[in-house]
VEXDO-484154 format. One line per 4 residues: number of its first residue (from 1); for each residue x, y, z of C-alpha. Coordinates in nm, 3 decimals, m for minus. Each point is the difference from the previous one (the first is absolute). Last residue first. Layout:
! VEXDO-484154
NUM) X/Y/Z ~ ...
***
This chain:
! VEXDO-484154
131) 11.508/20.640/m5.835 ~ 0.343/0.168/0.111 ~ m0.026/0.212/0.296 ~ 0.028/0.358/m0.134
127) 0.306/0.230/0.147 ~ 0.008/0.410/m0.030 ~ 0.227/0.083/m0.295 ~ m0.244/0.181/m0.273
123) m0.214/0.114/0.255 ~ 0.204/0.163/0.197 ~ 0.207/0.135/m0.241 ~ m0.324/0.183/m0.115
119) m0.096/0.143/0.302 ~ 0.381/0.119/0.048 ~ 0.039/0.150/m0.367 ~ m0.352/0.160/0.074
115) 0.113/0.135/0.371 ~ 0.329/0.139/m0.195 ~ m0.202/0.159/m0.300 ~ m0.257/0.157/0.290
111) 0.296/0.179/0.190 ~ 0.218/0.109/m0.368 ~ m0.345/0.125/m0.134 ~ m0.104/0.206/0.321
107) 0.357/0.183/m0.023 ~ m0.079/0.069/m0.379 ~ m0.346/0.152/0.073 ~ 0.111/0.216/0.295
103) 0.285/0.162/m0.156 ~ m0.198/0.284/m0.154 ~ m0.150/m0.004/0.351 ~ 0.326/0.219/0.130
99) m0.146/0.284/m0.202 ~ m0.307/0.115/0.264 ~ m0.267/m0.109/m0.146 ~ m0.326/0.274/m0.126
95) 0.311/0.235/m0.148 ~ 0.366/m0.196/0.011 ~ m0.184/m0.289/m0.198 ~ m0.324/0.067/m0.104
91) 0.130/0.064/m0.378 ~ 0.102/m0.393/m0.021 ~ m0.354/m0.103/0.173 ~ m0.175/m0.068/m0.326
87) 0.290/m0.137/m0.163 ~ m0.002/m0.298/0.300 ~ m0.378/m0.007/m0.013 ~ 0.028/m0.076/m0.383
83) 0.293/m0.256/0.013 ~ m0.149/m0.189/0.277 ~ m0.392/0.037/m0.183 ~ 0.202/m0.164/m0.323
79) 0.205/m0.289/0.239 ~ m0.344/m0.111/0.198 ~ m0.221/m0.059/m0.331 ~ 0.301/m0.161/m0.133
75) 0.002/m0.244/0.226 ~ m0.317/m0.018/0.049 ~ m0.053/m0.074/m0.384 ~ 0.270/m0.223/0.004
71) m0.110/m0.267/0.235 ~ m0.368/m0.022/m0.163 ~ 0.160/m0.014/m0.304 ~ 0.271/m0.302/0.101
67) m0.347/m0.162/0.167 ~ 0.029/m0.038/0.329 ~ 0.240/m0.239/0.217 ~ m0.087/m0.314/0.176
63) 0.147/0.079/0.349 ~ 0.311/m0.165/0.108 ~ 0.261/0.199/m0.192 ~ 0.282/m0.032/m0.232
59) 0.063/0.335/m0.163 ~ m0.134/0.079/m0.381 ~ m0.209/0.248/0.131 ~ 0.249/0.198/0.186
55) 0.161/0.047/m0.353 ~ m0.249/0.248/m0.165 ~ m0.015/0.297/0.265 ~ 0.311/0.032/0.040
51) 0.150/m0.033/m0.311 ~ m0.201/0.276/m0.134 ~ 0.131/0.204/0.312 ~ 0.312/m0.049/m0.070
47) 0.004/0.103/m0.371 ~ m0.172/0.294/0.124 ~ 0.280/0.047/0.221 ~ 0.264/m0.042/m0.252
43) m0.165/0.216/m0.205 ~ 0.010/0.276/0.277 ~ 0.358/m0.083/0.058 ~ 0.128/0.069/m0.328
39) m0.177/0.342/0.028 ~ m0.336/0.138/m0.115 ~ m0.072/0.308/0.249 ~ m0.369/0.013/0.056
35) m0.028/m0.368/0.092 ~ 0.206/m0.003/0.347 ~ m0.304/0.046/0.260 ~ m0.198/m0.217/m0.166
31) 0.322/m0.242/m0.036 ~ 0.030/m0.007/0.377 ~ m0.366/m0.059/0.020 ~ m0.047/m0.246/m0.219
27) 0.298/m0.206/0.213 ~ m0.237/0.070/0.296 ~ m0.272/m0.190/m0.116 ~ 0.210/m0.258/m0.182
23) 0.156/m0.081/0.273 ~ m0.366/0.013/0.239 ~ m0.150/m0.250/m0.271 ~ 0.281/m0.235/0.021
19) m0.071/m0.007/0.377 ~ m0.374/m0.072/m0.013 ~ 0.037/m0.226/m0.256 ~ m0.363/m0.083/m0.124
15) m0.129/m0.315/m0.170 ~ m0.126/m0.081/0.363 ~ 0.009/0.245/0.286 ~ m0.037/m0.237/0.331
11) 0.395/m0.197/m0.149 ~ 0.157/0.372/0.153 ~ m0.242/m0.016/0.343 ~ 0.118/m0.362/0.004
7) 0.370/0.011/m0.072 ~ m0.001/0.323/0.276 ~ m0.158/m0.283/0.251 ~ 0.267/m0.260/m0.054
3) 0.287/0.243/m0.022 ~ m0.078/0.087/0.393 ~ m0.169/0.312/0.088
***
């Protein structure tokens, strides 16, 4: 599939980042999974994820965008069930999942926080003819 075609299935699902949605997604679950023990680096995650989900909004894009509550409700709506299925599945690990899949949601957030920086260099530097 040429860029063309993945700009159009993107630009199909208006008011909604598809890709943004999958970082924060995954970035919920990697501080699910990390919330029982509060560490630097468990604040620094929530911290992340808060930043996440707020600043994709303010992004140049094509589309008319939502309403800023509209925008942050799903947002957030997606980052608290992340965080709860990813402390739900903490004691599954090594028992129901073998323990490797503790790594899972981490190696999933690197892959879909490259495609979104790529998506969204894309779109920021692809050339408009002038009007």
């Amino acid at each position: 599939m040429h860029l063309g075609g993945l700009r159009n299935i993107l630009g199909s699902f208006r008011g909604f980042a598809v890709d943004t949605t999958c970082v924060v997604f995954f970035l919920g679950l990697e501080l699910g999974r990390t919330v029982r023990n509060l560490t630097f680096d468990t604040f620094l995650m929530f911290g992340t994820v808060l930043i996440v989900a707020v600043l994709p909004y303010y992004l140049p894009s094509d589309n008319g965008r939502p309403a800023f509550a509209k925008w942050l409700t799903g947002s957030f709506l997606t980052a608290v069930f992340a965080i709860a299925l990813g402390a739900f599945l903490v004691p599954t690990y090594g028992t129901v999942f073998p323990e490797s899949f503790r790594f899972l949601p981490l190696t999933l957030l690197i892959l879909t926080s490259m495609t979104s920086c790529i998506i969204r260099f894309y779109a920021l530097m692809r050339l408009r003819p002038a009007k």
